[in-house]
C-alpha positions as CSV (number, residue, x, y, z in Angstrom):
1,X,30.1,8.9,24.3
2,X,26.2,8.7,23.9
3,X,25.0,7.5,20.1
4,X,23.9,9.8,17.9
5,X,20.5,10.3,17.5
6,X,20.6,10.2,13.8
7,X,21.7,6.4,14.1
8,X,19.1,5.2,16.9
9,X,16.7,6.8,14.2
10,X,17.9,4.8,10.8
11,X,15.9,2.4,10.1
12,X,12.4,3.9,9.0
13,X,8.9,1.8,8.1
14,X,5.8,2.2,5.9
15,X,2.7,0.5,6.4
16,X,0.2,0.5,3.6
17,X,-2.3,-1.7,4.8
18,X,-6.4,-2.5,3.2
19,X,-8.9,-1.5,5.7
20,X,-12.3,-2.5,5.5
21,X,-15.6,-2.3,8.0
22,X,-14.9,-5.5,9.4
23,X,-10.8,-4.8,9.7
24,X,-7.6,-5.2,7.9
25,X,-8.0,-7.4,4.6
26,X,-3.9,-6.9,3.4
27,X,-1.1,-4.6,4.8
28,X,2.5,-4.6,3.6
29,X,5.3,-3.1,6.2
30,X,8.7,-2.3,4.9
31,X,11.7,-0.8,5.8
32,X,12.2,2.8,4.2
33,X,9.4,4.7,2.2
34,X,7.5,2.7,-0.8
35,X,8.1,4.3,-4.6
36,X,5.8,3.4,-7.2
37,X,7.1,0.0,-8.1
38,X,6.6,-1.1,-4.2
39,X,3.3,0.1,-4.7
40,X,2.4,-1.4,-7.4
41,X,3.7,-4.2,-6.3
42,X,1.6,-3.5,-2.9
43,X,-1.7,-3.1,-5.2
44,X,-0.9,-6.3,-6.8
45,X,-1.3,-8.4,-4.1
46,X,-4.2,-6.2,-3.1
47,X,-6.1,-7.0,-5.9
48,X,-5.3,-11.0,-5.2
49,X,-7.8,-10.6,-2.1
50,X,-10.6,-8.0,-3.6
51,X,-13.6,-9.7,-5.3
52,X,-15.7,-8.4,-8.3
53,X,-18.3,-5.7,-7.7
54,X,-20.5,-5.8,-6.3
55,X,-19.2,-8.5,-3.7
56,X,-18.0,-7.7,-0.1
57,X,-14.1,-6.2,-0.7
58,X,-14.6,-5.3,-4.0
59,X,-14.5,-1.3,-4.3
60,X,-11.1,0.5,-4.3
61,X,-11.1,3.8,-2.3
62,X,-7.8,5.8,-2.6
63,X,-6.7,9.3,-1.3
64,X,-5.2,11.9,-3.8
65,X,-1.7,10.5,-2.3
66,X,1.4,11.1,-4.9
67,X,1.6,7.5,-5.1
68,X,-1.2,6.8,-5.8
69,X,-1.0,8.5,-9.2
70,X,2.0,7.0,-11.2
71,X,1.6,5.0,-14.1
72,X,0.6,1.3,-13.9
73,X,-2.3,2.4,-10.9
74,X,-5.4,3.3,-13.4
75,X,-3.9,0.4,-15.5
76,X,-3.6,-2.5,-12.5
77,X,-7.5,-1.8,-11.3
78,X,-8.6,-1.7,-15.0
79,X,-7.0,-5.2,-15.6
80,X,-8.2,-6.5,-12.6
């Protein structure tokens, strides 16, 4: 009997990772899809690595992404 392909399939990742012009400055893979506490989680350690304006790594660009919206983001990048 041949596996389903439902369980060759199961385990899913996400990638979120930092890009910059000179390459990737933090990425974070896990298994499954990130909610907002991964993310801000994610952002966190982000953050760690950025620099104040106007120092190389130190502007935030995000899409309009869901997740990128949920409370704690706007919060996180105003503490930091």
């Amino acid at each position: 009997m041949l596996p389903s392909l439902h369980n060759t399939l199961s385990n899913r990742y996400s990638i979120l990772p930092a890009l910059t012009t000179s390459g990737i400055i933090y990425s974070h893979i896990k298994v499954g899809a990130y909610n907002g506490n991964h993310f801000l989680n994610y952002l966190r350690g982000l953050l760690d690595v950025m620099n104040p304006y106007p120092a190389p790594h130190s502007v935030l660009v995000m899409d309009n992404c869901r997740i990128h919206h949920v409370d704690g983001v706007e919060e996180l990048c105003r503490e930091w």
